[in-house]
C-alpha positions, -999 to 999 in steps of 0.1 A, spaced: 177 -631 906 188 -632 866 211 -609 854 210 -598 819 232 -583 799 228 -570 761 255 -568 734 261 -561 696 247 -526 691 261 -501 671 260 -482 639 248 -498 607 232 -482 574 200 -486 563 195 -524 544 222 -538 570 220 -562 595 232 -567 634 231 -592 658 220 -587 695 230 -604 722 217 -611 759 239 -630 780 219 -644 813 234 -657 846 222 -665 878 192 -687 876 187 -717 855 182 -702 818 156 -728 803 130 -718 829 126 -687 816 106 -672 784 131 -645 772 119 -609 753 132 -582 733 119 -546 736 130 -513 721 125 -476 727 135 -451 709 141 -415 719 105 -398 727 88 -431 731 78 -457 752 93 -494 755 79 -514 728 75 -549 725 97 -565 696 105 -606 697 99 -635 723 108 -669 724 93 -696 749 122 -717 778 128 -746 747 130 -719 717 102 -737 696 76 -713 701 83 -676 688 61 -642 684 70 -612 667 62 -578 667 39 -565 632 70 -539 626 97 -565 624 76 -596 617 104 -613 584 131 -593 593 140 -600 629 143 -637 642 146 -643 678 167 -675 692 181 -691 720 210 -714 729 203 -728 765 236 -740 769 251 -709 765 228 -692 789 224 -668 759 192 -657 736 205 -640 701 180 -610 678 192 -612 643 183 -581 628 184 -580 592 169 -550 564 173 -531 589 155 -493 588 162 -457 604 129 -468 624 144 -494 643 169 -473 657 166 -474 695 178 -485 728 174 -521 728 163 -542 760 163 -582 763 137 -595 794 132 -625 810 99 -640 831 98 -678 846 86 -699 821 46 -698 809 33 -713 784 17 -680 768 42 -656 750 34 -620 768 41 -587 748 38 -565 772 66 -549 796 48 -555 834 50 -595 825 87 -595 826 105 -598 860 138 -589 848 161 -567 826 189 -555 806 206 -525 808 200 -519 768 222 -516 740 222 -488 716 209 -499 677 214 -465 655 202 -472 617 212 -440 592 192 -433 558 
């Protein structure tokens, strides 16, 4: 089992920037891919960042693609989302996932095996 849990949510205006985190624990870290997802109220999970086990390889969403950069520090167990320009649209609940290491990137939420509770992002105009 991995446990995940998310920090750094909160309140930020339209332009700002945030920092998510997703703290792992229970299995070793680097031999797992890790994701980021989002869903906002109304809608489905989307997919948003990943980042291969080492951290070299990284895909991003169309919709975030130069503002959002995923990375990972193995030895803190611990893979970051910096969130900058941020826009009312990104507001959502924000969920980081983790699947045993591959070496494709996957996008989609059925190819993670585990999950974070979420942490609230709210972006006002």
């Amino acid at each position: 089992q991995v446990q995940l849990v998310e920090s750094g949510g909160g309140l930020v205006q339209a332009g700002g920037s945030l920092r998510l985190s997703c703290a792992a624990s229970g299995r070793t870290f680097s031999n797992y891919n890790m994701g980021w997802f989002r869903q906002a109220p109304g809608k489905g999970r989307e997919f948003v960042a990943a980042v291969n086990w080492s951290g070299a390889n990284t895909y991003y969403a169309d919709s975030v693609k130069g503002r959002f950069t995923i990375a990972r520090v193995n030895a803190k167990n611990t893979v970051y989302l910096q969130m900058n320009s941020l826009k009312p649209e990104d507001t959502a609940v924000y969920y980081c996932a983790a699947r045993l290491y591959s070496g494709v990137l996957y996008t989609t939420q059925a190819s993670y095996d585990y999950w974070g509770q979420g942490t609230q992002v709210t972006v006002s105009s």
